[in-house]
DSSP file (Angstrom, degrees, kcal/mol; ACC not computed):
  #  RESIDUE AA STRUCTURE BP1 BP2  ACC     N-H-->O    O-->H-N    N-H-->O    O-->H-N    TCO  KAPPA ALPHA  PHI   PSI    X-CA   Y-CA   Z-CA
    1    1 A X              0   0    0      0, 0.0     2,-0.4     0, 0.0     0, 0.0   0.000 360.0 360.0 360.0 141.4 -102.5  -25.7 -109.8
    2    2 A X        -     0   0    0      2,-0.0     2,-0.3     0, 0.0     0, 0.0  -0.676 360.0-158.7 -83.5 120.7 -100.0  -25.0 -107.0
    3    3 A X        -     0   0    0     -2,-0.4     2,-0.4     2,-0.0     0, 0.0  -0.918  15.5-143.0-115.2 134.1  -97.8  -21.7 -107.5
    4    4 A X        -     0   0    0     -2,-0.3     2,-0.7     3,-0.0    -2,-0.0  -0.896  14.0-139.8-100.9 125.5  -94.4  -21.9 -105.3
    5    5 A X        -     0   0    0     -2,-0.4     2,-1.1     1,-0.0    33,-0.2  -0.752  13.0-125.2 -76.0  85.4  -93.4  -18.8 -103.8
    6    6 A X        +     0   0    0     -2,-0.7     2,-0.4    32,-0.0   102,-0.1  -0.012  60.6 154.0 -36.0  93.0  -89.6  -17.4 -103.5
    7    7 A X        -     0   0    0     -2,-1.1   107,-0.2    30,-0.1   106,-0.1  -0.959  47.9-103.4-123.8 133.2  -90.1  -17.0  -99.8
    8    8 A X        -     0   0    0    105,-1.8     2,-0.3    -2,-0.4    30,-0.2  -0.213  38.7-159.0 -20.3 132.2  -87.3  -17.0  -96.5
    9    9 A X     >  -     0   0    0     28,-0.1     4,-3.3    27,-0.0     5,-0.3  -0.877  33.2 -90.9-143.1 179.8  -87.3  -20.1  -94.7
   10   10 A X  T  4 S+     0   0    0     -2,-0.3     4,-0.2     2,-0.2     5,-0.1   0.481 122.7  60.8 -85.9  18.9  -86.2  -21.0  -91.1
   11   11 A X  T  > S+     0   0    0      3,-0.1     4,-3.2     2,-0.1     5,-0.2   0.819 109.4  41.0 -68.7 -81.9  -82.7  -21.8  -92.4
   12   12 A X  H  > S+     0   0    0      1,-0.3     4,-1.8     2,-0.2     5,-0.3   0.955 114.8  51.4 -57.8 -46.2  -82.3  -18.3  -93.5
   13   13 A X  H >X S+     0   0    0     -4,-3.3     4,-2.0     1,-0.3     3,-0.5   0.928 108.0  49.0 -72.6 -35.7  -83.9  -16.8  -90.5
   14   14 A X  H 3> S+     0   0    0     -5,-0.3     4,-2.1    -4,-0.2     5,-0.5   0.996 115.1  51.4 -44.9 -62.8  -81.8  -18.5  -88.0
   15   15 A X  H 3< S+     0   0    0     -4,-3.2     4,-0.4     1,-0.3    -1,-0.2   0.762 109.5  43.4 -22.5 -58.9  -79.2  -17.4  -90.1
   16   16 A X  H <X S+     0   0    0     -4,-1.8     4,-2.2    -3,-0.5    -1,-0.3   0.617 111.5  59.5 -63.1 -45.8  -80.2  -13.9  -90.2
   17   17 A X  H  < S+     0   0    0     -4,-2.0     4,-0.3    -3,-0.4    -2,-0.3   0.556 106.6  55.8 -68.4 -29.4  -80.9  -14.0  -86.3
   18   18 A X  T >X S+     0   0    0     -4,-2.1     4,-2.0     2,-0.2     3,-0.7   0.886 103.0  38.3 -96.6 -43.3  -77.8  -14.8  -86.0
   19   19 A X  T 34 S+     0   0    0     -5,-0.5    -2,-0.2    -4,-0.4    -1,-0.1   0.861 110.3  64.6 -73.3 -34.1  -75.8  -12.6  -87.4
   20   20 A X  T 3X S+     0   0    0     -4,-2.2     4,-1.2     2,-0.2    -1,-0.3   0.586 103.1  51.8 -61.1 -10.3  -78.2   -9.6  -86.1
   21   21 A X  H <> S+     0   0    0     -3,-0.7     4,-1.0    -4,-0.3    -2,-0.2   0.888 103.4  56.1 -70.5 -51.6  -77.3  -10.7  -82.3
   22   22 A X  H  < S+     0   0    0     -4,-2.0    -2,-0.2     1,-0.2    -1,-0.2   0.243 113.9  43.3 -84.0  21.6  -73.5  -10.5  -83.2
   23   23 A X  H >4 S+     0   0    0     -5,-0.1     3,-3.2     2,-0.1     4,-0.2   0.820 111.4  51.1 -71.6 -72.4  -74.3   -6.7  -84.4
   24   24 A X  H 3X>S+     0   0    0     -4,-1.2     4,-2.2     1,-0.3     5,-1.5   0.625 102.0  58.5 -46.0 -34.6  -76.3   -6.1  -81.6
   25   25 A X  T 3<5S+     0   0    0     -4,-1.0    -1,-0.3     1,-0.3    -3,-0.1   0.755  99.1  68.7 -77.3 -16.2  -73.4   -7.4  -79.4
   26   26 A X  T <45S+     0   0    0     -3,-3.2    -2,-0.3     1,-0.1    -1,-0.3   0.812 104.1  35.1 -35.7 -59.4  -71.5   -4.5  -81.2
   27   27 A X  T  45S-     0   0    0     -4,-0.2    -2,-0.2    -3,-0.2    -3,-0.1   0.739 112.3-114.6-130.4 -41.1  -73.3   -1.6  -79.6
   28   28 A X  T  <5S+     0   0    0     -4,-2.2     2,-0.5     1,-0.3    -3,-0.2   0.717  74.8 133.2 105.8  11.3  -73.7   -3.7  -75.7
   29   29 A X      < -     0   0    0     -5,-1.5    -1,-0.3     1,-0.0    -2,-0.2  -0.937  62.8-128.9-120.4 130.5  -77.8   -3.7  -76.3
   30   30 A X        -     0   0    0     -2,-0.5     2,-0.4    -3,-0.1    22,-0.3  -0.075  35.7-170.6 -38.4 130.8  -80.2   -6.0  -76.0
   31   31 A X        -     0   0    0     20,-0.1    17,-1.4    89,-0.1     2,-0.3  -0.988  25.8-146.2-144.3 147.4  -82.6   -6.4  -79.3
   32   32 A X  E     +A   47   0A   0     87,-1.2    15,-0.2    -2,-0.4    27,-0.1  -0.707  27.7 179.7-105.4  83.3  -85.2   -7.9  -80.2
   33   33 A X  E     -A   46   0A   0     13,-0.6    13,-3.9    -2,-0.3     2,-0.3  -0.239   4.3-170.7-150.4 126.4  -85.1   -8.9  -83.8
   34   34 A X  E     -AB  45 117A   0     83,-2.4    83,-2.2    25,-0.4     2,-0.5  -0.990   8.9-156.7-150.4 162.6  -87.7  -10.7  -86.2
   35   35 A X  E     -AB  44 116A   0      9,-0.9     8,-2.1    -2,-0.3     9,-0.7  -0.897  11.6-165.6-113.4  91.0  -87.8  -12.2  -89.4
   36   36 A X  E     -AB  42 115A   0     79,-1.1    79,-0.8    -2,-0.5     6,-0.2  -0.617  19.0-115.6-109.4 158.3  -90.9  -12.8  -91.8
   37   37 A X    >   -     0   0    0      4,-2.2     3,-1.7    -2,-0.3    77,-0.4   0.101  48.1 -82.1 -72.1-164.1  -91.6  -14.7  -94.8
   38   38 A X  T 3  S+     0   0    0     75,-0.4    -1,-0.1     1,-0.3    76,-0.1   0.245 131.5  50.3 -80.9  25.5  -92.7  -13.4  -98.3
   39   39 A X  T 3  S-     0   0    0     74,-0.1    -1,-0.3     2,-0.1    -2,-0.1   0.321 126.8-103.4-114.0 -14.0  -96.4  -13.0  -97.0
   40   40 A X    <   +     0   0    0     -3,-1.7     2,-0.9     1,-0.2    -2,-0.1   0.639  69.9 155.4 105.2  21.2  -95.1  -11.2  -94.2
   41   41 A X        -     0   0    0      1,-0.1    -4,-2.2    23,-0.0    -1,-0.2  -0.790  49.0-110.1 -92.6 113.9  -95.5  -14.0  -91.8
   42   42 A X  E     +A   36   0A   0     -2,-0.9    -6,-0.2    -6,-0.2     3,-0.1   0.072  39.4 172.4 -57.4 109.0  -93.2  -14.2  -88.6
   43   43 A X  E     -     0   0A   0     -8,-2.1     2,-0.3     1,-0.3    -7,-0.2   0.913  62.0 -12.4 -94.2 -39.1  -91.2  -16.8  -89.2
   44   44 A X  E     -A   35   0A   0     -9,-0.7    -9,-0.9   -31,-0.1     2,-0.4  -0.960  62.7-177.9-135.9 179.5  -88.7  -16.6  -86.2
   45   45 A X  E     -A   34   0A   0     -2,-0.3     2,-0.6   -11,-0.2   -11,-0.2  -0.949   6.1-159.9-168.9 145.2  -88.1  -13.8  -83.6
   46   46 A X  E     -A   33   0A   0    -13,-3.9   -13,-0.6    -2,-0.4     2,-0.5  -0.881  14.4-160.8-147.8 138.6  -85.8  -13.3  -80.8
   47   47 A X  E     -A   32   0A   0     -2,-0.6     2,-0.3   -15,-0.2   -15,-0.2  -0.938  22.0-146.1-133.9 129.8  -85.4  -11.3  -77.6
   48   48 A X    >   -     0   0    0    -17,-1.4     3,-6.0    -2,-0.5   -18,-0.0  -0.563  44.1 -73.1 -93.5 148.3  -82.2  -11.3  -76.6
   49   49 A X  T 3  S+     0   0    0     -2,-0.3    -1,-0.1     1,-0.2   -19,-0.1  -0.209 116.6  11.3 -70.2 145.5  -82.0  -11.2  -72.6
   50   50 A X  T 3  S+     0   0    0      1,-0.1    -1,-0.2    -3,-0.1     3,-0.1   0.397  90.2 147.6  84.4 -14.7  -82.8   -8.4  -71.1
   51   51 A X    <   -     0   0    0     -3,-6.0     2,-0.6   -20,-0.2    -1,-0.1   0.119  56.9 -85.4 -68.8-150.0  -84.3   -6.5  -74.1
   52   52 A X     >  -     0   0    0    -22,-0.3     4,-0.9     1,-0.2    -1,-0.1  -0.670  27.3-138.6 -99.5 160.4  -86.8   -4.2  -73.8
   53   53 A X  T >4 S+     0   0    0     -2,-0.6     3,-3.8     1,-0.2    -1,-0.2   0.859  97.3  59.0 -33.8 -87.7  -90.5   -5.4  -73.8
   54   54 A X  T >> S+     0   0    0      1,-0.3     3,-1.6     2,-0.1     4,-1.0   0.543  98.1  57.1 -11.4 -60.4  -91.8   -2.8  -75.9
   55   55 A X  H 3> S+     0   0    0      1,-0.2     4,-3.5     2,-0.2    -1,-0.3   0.599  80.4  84.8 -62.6 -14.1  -89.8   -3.5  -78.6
   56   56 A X  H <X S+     0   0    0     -3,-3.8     4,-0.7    -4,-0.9    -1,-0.2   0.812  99.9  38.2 -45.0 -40.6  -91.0   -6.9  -78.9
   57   57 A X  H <> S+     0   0    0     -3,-1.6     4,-2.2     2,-0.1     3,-0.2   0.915 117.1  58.5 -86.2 -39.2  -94.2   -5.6  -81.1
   58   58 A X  H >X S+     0   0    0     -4,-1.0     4,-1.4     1,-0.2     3,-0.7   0.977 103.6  45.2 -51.2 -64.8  -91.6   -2.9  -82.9
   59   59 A X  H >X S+     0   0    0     -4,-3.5     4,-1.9     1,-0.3     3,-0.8   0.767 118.1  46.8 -61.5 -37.7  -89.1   -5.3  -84.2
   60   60 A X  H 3X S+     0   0    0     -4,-0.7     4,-1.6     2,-0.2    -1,-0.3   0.663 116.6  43.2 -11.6 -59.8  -92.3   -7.5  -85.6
   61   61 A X  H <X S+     0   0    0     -4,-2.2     4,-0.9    -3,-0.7    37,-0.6   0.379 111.8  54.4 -89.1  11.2  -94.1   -4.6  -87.1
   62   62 A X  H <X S+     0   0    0     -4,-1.4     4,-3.5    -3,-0.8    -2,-0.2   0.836 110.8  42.3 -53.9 -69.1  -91.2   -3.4  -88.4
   63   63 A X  H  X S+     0   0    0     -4,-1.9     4,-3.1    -5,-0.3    -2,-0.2   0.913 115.8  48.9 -46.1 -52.3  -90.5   -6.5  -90.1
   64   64 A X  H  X S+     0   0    0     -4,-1.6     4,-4.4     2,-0.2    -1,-0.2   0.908 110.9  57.2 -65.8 -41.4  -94.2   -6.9  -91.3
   65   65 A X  H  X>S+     0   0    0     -4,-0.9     4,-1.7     1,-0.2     5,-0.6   0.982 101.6  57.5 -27.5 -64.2  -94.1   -2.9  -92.6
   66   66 A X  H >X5S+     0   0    0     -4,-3.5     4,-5.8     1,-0.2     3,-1.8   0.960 109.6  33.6 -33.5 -72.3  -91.8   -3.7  -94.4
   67   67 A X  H 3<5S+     0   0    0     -4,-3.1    -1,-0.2     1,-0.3    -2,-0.2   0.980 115.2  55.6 -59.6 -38.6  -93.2   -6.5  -96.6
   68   68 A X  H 3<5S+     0   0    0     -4,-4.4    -1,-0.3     1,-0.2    -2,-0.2   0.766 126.1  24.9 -79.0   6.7  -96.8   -5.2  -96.8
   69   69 A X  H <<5S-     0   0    0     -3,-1.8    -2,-0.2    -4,-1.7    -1,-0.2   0.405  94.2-143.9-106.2 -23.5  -95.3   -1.8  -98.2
   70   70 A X     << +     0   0    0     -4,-5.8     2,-0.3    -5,-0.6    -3,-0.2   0.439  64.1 109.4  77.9  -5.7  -92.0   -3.3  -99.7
   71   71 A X  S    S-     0   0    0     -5,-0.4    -1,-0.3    -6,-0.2     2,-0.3  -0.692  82.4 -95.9-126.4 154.2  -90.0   -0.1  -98.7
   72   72 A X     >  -     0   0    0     -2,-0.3     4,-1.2    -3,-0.1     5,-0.4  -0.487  40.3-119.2 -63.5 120.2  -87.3    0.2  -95.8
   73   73 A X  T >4 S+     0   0    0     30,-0.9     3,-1.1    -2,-0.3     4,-0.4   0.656 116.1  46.2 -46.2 -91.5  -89.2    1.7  -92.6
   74   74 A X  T 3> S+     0   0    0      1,-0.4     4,-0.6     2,-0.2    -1,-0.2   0.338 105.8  56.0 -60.9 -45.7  -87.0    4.8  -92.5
   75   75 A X  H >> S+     0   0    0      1,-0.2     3,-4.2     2,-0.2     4,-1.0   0.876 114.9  40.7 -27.0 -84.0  -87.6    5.1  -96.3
   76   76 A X  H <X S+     0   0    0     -4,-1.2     4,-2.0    -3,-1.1    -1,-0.2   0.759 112.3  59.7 -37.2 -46.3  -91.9    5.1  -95.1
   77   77 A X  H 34 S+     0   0    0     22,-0.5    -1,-0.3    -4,-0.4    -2,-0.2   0.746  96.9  53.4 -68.4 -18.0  -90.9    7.3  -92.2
   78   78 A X  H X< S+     0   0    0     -3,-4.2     3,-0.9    -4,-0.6    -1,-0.2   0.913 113.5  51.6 -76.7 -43.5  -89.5   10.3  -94.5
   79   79 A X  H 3< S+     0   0    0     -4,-1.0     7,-1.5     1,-0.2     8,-0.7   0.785  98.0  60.6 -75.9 -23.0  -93.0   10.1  -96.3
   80   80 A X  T 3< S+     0   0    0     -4,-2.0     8,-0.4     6,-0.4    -1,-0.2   0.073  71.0 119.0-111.4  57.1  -95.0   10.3  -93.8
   81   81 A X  S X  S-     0   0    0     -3,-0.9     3,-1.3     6,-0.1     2,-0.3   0.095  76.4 -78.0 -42.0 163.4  -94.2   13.1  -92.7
   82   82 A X  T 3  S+     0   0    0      1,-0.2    -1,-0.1     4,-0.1     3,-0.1  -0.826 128.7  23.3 -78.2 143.9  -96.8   16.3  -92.6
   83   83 A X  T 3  S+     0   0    0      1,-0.4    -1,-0.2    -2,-0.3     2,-0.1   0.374 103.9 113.0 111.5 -21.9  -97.0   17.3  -95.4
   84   84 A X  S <  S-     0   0    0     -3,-1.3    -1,-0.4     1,-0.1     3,-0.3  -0.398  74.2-112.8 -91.8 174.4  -95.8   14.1  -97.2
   85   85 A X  S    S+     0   0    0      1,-0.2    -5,-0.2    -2,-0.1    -1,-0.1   0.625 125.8  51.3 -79.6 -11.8  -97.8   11.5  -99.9
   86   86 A X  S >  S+     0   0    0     -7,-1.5     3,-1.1   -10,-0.1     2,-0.5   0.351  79.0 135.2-106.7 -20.0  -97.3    9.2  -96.9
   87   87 A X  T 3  S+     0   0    0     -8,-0.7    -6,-0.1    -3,-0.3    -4,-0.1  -0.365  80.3  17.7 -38.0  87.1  -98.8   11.5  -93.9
   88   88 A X  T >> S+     0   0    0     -2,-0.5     3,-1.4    -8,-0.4     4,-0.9   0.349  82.8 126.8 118.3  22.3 -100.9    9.4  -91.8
   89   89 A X  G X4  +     0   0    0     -3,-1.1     3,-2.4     1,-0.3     2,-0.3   0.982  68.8  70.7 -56.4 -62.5  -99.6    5.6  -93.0
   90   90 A X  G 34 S+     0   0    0      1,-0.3     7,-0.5    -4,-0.2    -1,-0.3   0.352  89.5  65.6 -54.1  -0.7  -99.0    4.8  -89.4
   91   91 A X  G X> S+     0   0    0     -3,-1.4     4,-1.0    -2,-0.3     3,-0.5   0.668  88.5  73.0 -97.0 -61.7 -102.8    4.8  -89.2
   92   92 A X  H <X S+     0   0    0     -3,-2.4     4,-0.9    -4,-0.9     5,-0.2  -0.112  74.8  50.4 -80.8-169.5 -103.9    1.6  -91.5
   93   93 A X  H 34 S-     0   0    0      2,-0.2    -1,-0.2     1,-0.2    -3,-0.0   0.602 135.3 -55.8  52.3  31.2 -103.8   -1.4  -91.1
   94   94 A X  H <4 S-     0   0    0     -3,-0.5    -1,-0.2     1,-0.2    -2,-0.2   0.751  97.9 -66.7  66.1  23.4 -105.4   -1.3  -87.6
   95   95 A X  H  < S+     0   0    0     -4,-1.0    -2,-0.2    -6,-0.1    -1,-0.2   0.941 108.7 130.2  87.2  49.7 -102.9    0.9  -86.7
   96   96 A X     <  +     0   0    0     -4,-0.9     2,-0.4    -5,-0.1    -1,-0.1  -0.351  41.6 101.7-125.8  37.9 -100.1   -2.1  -87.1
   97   97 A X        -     0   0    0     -7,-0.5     2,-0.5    -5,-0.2   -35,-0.1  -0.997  51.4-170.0-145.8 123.7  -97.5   -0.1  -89.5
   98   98 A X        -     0   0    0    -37,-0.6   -32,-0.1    -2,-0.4   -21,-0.1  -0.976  14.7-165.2-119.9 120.2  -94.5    1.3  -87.8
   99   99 A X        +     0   0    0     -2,-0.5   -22,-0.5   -23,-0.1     2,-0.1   0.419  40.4 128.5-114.0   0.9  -92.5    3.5  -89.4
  100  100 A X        -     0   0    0      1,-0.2   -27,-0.2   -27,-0.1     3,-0.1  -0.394  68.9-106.3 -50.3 116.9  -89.2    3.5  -87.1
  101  101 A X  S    S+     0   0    0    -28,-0.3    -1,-0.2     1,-0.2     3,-0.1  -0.097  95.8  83.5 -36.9 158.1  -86.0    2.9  -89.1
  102  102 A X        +     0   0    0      1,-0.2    16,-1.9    22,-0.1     2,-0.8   0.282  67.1 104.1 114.1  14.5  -84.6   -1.0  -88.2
  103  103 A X  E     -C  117   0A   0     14,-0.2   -30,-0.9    -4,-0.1     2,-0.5  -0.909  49.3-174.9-129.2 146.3  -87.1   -3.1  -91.1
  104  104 A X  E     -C  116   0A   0     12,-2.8    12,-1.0    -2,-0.8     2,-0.2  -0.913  22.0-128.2 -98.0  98.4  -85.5   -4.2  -93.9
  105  105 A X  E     -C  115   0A   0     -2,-0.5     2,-0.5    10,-0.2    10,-0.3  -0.441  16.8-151.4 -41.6 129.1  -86.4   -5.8  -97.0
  106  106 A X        -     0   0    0      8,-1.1     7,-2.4    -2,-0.2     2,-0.4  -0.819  15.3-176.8-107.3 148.9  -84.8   -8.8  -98.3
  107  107 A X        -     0   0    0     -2,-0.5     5,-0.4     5,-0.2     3,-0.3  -0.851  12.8-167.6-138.6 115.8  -84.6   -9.7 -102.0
  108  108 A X  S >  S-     0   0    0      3,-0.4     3,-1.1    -2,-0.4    30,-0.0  -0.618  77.0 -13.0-109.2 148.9  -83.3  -12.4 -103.8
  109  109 A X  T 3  S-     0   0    0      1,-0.4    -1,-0.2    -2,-0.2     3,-0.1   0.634 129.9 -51.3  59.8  48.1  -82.8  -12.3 -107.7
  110  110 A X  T 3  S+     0   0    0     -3,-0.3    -1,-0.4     1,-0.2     2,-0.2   0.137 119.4 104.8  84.6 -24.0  -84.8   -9.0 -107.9
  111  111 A X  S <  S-     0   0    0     -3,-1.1    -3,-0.4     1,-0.1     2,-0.3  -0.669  72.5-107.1 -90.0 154.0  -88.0  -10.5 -105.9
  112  112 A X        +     0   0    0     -5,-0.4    -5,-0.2    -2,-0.2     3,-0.1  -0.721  42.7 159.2  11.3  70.3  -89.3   -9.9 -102.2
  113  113 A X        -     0   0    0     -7,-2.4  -105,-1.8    -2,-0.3   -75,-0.4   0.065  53.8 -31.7-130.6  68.5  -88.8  -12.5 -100.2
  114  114 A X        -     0   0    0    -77,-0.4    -8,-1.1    -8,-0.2     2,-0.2  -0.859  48.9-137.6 142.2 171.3  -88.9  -11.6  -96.6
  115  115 A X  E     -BC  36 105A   0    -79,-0.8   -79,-1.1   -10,-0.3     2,-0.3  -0.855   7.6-145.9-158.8 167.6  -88.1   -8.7  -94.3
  116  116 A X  E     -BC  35 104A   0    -12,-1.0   -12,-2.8    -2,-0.2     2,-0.3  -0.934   2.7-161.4-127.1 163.7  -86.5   -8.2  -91.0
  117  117 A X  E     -BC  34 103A   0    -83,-2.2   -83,-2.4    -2,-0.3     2,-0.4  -0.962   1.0-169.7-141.4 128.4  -87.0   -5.8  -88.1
  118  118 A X        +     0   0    0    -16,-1.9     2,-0.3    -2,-0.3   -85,-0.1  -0.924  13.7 170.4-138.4 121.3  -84.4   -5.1  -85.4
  119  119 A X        +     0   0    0     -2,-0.4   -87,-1.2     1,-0.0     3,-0.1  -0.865  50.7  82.3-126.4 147.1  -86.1   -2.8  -82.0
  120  120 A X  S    S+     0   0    0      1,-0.5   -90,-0.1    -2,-0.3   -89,-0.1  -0.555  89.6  42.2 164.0 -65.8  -83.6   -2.5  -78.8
  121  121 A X  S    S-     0   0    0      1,-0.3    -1,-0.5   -92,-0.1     2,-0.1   0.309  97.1 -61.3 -94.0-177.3  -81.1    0.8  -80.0
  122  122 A X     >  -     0   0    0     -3,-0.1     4,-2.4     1,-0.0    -1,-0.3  -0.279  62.8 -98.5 -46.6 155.7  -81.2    4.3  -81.7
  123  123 A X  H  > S+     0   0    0      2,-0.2     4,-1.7     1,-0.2     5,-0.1   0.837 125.0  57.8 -44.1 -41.5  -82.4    4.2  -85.0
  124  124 A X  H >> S+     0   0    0      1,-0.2     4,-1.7     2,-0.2     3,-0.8   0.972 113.7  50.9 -55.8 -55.2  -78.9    4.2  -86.7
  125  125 A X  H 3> S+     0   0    0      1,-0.3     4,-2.0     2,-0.3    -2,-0.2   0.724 103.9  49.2 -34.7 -53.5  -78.6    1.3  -84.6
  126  126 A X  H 3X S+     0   0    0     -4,-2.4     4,-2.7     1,-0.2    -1,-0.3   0.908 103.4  60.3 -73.1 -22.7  -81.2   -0.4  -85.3
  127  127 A X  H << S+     0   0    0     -4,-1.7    -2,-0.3    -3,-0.8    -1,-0.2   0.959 103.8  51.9 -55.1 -58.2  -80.7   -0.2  -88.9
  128  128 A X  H >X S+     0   0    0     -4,-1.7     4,-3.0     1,-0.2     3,-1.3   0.856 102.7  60.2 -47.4 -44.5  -77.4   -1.9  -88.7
  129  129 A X  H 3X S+     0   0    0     -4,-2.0     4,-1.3     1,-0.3     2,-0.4   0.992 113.1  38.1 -54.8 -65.4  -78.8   -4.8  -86.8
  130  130 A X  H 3< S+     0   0    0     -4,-2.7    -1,-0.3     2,-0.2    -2,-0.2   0.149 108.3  60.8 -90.1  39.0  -81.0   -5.4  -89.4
  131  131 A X  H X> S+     0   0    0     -3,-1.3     4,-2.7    -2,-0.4     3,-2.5   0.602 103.4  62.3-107.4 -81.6  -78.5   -4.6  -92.1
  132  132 A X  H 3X S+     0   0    0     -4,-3.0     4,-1.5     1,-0.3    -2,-0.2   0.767 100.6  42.5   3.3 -84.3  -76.9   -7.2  -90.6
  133  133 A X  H 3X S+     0   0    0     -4,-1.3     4,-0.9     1,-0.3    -1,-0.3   0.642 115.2  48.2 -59.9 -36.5  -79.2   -9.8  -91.1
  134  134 A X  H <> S+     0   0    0     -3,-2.5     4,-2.2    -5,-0.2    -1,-0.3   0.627 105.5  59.7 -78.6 -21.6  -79.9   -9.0  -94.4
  135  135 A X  H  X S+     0   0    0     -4,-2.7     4,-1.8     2,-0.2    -2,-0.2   0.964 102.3  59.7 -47.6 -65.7  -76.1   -8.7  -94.9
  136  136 A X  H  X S+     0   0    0     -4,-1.5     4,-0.9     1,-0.3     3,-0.2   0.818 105.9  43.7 -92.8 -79.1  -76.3  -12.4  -93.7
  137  137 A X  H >< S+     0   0    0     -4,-0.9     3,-0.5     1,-0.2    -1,-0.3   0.831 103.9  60.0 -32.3 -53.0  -78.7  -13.6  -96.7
  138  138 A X  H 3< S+     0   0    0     -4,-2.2    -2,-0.2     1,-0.3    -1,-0.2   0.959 104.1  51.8 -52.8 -52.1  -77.0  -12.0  -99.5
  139  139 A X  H 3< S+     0   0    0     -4,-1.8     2,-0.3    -3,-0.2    -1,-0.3   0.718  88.5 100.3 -56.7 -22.9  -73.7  -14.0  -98.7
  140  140 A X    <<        0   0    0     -4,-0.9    -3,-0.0    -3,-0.5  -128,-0.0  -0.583 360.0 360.0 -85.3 129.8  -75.7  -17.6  -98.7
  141  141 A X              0   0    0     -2,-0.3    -1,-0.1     0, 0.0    -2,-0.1   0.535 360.0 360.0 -73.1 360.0  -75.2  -19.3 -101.8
């Protein structure tokens, strides 16, 4: 039998993409911003001209932290700390877990379904970008 998933779709991420740009355009820096479904699969991504490379795999493994841990990078970044239950996280997953504030969960009716990750800015910054963007969802009926 076929089980249907509350998942993000490219509606919402455009959506989402969008709204994180006109943040981004807030602060005068370029970002690179991506969006994945509820399996943690990049569903869109965008690099706004001019961002930086680098941040092209942050906002991505931001996004993807997020969903395979379910928690807010900054959240993951407080715990693994030295010293924390979380100390050495950044480690698994073939070393693909990024713990830099700017990924987000999104959640619909108490379920998972998505994350975003927003690279470019300061941390505070980036958080807002992808505050943003989750902002963006909550408001769609």
């Amino acid at each position: 039998m076929t089980r249907l998933i509350a998942t993000l779709n490219l509606d919402d991420a455009k959506l989402m993409l969008s709204a994180a740009e006109a943040k981004a355009s807030e602060f005068d820096i370029a970002y690179n911003i991506a969006v994945v479904d509820a399996g943690g699969h990049l569903i869109a991504f965008v690099r706004q001209d001019d961002a930086l490379i680098g941040s092209i795999d942050l906002a991505i493994k931001k996004a993807v932290t997020t969903r395979l841990f379910d928690k807010k990078t900054d959240y993951l970044a407080k715990l693994a700390q030295p010293g924390e239950p979380f100390f050495g996280i950044h480690q698994s997953n073939g070393g693909n877990v990024v713990i830099f504030g700017g990924g987000l969960p999104v959640v619909r009716d108490g379920r998972l379904i998505g994350a975003v990750g927003a690279s470019g800015g300061a941390v505070e910054q980036d958080i807002a970008v992808a505050q943003a963007a989750v902002s963006a969802i909550d408001l769609k009926p």
